[in-house]
C-alpha positions in Angstrom: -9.8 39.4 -32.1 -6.6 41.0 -33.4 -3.5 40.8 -31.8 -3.0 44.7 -31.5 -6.5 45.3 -30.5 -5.0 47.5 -27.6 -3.1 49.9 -29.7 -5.4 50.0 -33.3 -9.4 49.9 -33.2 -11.3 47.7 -36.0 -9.5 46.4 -38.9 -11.5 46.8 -42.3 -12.8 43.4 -43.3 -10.4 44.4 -46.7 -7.6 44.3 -44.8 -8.3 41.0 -43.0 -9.4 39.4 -46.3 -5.9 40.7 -48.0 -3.3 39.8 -45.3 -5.0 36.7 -43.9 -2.9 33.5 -44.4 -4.9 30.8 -42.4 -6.4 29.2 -45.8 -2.6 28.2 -46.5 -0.6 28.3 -43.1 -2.8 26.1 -41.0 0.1 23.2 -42.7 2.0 24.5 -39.8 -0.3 23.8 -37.1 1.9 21.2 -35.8 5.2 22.8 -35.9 3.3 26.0 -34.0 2.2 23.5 -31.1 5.6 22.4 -31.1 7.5 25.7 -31.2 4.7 27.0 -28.8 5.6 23.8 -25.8 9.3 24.5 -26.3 8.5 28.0 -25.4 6.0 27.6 -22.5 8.9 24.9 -21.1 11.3 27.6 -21.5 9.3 30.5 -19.3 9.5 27.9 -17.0 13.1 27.4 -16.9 13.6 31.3 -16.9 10.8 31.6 -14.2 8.9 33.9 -15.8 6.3 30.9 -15.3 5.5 29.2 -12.5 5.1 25.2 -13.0 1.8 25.0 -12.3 0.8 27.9 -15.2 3.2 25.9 -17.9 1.2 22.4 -17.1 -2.3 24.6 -17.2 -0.5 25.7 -21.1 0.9 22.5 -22.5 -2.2 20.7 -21.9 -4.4 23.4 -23.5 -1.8 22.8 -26.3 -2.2 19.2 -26.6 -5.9 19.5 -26.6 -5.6 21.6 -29.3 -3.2 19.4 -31.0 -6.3 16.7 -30.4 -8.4 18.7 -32.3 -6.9 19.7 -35.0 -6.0 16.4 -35.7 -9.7 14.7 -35.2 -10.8 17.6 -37.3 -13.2 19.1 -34.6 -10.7 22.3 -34.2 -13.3 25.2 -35.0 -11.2 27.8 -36.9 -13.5 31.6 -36.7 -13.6 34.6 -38.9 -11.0 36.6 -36.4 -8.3 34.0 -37.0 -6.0 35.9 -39.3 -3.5 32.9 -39.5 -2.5 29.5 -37.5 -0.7 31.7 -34.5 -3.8 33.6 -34.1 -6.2 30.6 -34.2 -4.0 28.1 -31.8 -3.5 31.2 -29.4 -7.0 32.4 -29.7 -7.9 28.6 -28.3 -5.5 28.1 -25.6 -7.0 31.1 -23.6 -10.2 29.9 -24.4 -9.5 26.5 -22.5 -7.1 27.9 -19.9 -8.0 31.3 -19.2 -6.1 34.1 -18.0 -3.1 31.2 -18.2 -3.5 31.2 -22.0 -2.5 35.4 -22.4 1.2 34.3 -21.2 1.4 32.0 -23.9 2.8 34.8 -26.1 4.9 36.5 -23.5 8.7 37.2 -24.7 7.8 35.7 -27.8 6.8 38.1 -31.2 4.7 36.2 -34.5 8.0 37.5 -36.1 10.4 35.0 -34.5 7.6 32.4 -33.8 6.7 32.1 -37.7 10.4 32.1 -38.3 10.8 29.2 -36.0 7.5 27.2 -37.3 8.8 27.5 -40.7 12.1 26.0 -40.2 11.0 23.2 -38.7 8.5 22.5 -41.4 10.9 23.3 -44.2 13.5 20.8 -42.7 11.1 18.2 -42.1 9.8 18.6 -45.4 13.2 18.5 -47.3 14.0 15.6 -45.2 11.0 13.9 -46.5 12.3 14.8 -50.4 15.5 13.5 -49.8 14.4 10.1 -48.6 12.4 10.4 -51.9 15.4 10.8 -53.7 17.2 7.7 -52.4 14.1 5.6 -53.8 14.3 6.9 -57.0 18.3 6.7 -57.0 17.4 3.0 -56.0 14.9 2.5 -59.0 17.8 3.8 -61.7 20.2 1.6 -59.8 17.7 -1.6 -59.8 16.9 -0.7 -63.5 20.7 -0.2 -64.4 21.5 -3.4 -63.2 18.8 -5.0 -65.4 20.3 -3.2 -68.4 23.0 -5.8 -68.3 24.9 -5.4 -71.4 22.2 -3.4 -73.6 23.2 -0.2 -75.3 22.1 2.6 -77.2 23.2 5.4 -78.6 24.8 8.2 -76.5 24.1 11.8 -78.4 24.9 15.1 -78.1 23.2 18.2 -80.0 20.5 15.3 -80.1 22.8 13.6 -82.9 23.8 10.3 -82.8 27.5 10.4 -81.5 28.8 7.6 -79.9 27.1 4.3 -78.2 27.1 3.6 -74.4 25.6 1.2 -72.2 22.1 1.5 -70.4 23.4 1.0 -67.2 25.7 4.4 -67.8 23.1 6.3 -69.0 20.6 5.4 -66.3 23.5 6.0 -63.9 24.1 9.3 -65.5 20.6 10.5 -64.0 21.6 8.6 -60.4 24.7 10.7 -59.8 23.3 13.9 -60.6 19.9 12.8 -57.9 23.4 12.2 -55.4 23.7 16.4 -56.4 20.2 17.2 -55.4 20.4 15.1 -52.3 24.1 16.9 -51.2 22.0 20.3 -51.6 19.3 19.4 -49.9 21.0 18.0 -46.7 23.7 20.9 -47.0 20.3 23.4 -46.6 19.0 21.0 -43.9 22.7 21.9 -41.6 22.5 25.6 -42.7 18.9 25.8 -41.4 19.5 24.0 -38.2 19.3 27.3 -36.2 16.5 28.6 -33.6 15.1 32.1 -34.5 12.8 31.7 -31.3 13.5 34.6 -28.3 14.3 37.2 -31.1 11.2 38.5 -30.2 10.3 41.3 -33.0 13.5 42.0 -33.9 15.4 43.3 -30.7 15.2 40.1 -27.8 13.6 40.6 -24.4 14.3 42.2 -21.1 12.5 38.8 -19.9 15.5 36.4 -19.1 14.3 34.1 -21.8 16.4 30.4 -22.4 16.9 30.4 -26.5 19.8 28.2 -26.0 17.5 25.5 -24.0 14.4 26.4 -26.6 16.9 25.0 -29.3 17.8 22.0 -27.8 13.8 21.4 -27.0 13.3 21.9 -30.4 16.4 19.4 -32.1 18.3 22.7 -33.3 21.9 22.6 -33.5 22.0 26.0 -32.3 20.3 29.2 -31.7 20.1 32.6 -33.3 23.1 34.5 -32.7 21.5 38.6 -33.8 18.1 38.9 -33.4 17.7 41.4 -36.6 19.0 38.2 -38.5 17.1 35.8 -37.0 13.7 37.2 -37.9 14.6 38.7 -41.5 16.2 35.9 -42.9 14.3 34.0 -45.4 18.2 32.4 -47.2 16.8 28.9 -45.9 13.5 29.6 -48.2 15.6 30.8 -50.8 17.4 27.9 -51.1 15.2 25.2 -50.5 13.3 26.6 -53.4 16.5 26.6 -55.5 17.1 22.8 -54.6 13.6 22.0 -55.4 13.8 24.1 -58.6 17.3 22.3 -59.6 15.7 18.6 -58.6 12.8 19.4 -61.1 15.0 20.5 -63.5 16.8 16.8 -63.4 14.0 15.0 -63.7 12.7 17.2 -66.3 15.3 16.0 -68.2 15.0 12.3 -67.7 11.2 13.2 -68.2 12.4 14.7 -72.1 14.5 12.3 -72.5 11.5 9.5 -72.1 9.0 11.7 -74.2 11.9 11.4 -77.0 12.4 7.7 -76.2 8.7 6.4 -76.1 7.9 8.2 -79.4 7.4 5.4 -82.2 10.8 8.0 -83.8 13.0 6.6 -81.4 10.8 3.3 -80.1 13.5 3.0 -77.1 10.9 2.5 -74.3 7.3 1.2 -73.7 6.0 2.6 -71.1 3.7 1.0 -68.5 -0.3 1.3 -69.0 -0.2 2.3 -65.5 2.0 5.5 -66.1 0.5 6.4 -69.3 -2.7 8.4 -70.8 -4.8 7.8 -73.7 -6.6 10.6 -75.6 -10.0 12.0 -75.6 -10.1 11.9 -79.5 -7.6 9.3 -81.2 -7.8 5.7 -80.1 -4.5 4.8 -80.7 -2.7 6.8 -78.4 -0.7 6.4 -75.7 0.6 9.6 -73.9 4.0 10.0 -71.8 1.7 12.4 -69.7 4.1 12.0 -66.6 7.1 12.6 -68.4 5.8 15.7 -69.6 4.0 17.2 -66.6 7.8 16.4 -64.8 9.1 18.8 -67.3 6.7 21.4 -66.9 6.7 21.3 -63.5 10.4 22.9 -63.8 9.1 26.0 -64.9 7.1 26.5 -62.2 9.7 26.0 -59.9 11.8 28.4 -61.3 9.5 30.7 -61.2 9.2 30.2 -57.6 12.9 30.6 -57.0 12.4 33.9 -59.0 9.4 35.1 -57.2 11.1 34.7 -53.5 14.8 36.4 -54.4 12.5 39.2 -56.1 10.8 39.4 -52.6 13.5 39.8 -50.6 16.2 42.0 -52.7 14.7 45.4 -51.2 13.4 44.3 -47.6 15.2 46.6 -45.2 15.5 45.3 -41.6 14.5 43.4 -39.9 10.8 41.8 -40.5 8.3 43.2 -43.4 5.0 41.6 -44.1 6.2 41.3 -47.5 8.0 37.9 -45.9 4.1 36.3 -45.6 4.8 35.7 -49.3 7.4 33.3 -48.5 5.1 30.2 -47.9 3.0 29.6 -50.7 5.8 28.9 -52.8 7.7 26.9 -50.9 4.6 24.9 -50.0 3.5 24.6 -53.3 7.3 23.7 -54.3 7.2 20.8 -52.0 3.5 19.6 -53.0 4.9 19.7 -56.8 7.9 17.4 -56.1 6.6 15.4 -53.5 4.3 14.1 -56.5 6.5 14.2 -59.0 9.2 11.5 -57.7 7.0 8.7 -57.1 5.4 9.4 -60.4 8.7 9.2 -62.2 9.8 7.0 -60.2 6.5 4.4 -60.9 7.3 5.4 -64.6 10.9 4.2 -64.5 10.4 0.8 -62.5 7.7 -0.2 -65.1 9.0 1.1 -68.1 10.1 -1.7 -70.6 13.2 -0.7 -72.7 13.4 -2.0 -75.9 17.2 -3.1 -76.3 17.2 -4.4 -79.7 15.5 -1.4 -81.0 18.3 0.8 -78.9 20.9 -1.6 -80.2 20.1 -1.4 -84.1 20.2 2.4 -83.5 23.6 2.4 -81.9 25.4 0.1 -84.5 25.7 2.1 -87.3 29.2 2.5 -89.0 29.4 6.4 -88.1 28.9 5.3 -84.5 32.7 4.1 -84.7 33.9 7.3 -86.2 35.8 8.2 -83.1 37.1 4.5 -82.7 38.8 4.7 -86.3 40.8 8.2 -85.2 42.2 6.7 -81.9 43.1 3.7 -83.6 45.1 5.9 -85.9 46.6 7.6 -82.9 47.6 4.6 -81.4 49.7 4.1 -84.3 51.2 7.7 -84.1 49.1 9.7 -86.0 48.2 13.2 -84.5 44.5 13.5 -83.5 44.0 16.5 -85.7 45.2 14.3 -88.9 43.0 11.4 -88.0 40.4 13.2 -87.1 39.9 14.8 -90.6 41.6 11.2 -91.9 38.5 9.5 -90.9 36.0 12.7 -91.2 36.6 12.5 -94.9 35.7 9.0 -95.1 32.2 9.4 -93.2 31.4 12.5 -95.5 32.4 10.7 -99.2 30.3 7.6 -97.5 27.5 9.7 -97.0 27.9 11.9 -100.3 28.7 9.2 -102.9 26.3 6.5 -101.1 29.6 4.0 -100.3 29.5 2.1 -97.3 31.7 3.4 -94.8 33.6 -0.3 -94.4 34.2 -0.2 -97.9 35.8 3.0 -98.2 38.0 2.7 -94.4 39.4 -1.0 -96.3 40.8 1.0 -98.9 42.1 3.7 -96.8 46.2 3.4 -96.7 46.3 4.7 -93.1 43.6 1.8 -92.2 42.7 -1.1 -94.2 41.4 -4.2 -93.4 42.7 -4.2 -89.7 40.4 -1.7 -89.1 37.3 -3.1 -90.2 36.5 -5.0 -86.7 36.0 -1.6 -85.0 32.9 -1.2 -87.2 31.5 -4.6 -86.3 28.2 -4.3 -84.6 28.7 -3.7 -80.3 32.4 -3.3 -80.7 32.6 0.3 -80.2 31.0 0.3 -76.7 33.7 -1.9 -75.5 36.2 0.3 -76.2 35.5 3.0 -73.9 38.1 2.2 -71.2 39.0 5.3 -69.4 37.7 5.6 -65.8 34.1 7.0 -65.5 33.4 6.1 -69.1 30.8 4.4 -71.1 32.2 0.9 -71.7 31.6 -2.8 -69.4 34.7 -2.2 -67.5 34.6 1.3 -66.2 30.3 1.1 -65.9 31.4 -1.8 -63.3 33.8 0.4 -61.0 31.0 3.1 -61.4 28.3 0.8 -60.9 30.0 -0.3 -57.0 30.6 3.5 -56.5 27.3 4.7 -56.8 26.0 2.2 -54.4 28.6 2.6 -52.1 27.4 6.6 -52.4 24.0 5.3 -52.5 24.6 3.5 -48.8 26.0 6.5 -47.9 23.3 9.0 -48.6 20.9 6.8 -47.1 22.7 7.0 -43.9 23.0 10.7 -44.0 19.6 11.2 -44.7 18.5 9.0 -41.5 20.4 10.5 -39.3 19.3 14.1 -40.5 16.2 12.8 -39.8 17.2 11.3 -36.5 18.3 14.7 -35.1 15.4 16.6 -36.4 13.1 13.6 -34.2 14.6 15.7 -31.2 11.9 18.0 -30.9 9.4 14.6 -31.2 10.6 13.4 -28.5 10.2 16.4 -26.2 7.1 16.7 -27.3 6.0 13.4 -25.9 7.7 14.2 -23.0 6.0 16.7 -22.1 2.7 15.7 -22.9 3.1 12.2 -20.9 3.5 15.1 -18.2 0.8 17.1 -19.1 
């Protein structure tokens, strides 16, 4: 069965084997079911049912709902996608009830519909995932205590800061990710269903009331719109794509740090691979897949924007492309946090070896030039004062302590600045590196932390809306 059998005769089995989407779409069974009760109650309202037709409806839909879920659901070669197959088994269990199922309603805004609500639930989901990992740097960071290591830049060696600020670093730009990703949750918080195809009804449908059934905040507000746009796609997959990206970094930045180069972290047995070949090793293999798995998130971001630049209005098929990304973009995060997450909670950090590594002399470079501007010398001067010194200590093979003693513009005051763990302290300014500003910081991302958490349950809270219609209505049914 076909849903246009009555205009088109037989479809080539080519056709149905290229356009079908129930391998991959059958994720959104449940948010169909859902989006189809919230419909069926809203003929009712509208009286284009009677109350006797929309009981005879929602409990075909529940007993579909059963079935899927026991795995007993028996999907058949004419079920070109979830729509088709849950329809096609309503009107088997209730009859000629089961053809008004579809009535005022198109695939166009009903596919719309079902993928909001998955794509909201879903990003929900990654955002409580967030918080747990924010919670693993934060429990980590505290550990870190006083440890330090060095900061770089260019991958150089440029200045020491503690653990806790770089762990921290990684915390507030998860808060970034999470603001994104509850930001797309509000801008997708609107009910595409009663567009119809692209133009409404002539039935006297209830969108607004469909959108409250559903725990929308509101409803569509120009049907052309409504079943075209794909921006909430678009931008989930950009705040996926952006999330991988951060934790591809923290995954580089632990490839660098359990190499025996930089010896900076052991990682856990658990959260580590060995090799088919050489005994010895021990792989950062979910470090590494993290960072890969950016690039195939940005490809998806690429793939969907490429998809929609020349779509005319209002609905092309072309827009059946939208889902495998985004569900493959969800799969692929969805497994990476608690991976890098497991990583991170077990990972020992060698301090000492992160210490030795931030207490060379250079390491104070910067130290020596503000000192000298806090006895009136122009940055510039000092700057090249104390430049000069690194590059003769480095050329000639002189220890740097040696050679800022005999400076005239330092001297022996001067020489505690190069004493081991001295520099770090010295970073006072607010959101810096050093004990005192890491503190402040340190209160301030947990009372954003707190925050965020609250946000995200309450998201989640509204969104449980539709839930609880749904057992409304099938207590009644």
């Amino acid at each position: 069965m076909t849903l246009w059998e009555g205009r088109l005769g037989g479809t080539a089995d080519e056709v149905m084997a290229f356009t079908a989407s129930l391998a991959y779409d059958r994720r959104l069974a449940a948010d169909d079911l859902a989006g189809s009760r919230a419909h069926v109650r809203g003929l009712q309202r509208a009286g284009v049912l009677e109350s006797g037709e929309s009981a005879v409806l929602l409990t075909a839909l529940n007993r579909v709902e059963e079935e899927l879920a026991s795995g007993i659901f028996v999907f058949q070669a004419g079920d070109e996608d979830i729509h088709t197959a849950v329809e096609r088994r309503v009107t088997e269990l209730a009859g000629d009830v089961g053809a008004k199922l579809h009535t005022g309603r198109s695939r166009n805004d009903q596919i719309a519909t079902d993928l909001r609500l998955y794509t909201r639930r879903e990003l929900l989901a990654v955002g409580a995932a967030i918080i747990e990992l924010q919670d693993t740097l934060l429990h980590r960071a505290v550990e870190a205590g006083d440890a330090y290591l060095p900061g770089y830049t260019h991958l150089q060696r440029a200045q020491p800061v503690l653990l806790t600020h770089h762990l921290l670093a990684h915390g507030w730009a998860l808060a970034r990710d999470l603001d994104r990703v509850l930001h797309s949750v509000v801008r997708m918080d609107v009910s595409p269903l009663g567009a119809g195809a692209l133009a409404g009804s002539s039935l006297a449908l209830d969108p607004d009331g469909v959108a409250e059934d559903l725990g929308f905040g509101s409803r569509f507000e120009n049907s052309l719109d409504a079943v075209s746009d794909r921006d909430f796609v678009a931008e989930s997959l950009f705040d996926l794509a952006l999330l991988g990206v951060h934790l591809s970094r923290l995954g580089e930045e632990f490839v660098l740090w359990s190499s025996e180069e930089f010896g900076f972290v052991v990682l856990d047995d658990a959260y580590a691979t060995g090799s088919s070949m050489l005994p010895q090793k021990k792989n950062p293999d979910v470090a590494e897949l993290a960072r890969a798995k950016a690039g195939r998130l940005i490809g998806h971001v690429a793939g969907i924007l490429a998809t929609l630049k020349g779509l005319p209005l209002a609905y092309n098929r072309d827009l059946q492309e939208d889902k495998e990304p985004l569900f493959d973009a969800f799969d692929q995060i969805k497994r990476a946090l608690p991976a890098v997450m497991g990583m991170l909670g077990t990972a020992h950090f060698d301090t000492d070896r992160m210490r030795s590594a931030a207490d060379g002399p250079a390491a104070a470079a910067v130290d020596l030039a503000e000192w000298l501007v806090e006895r009136g010398m122009p940055f510039r001067q000092a700057h090249a004062v104390v430049g000069s010194l690194v590059r003769d200590s480095v050329q000639r093979g002189v220890p740097l302590s040696e050679l800022v003693q005999a400076n005239p513009h330092l001297g022996t005051d001067a020489l505690g600045l190069l004493e081991p763990g001295v520099a770090v302290t010295r970073r006072t300014s607010p959101g810096g590196a050093g004990p005192k500003p890491v503190a402040v910081q340190m209160e301030r991302f947990r009372h954003r932390l707190d925050l965020d958490r609250q946000r995200v349950s309450h998201s989640a809270a509204a969104a449980h809306v539709m839930g609880s219609a749904d057992d409304v209505a099938r207590s009644e049914a």
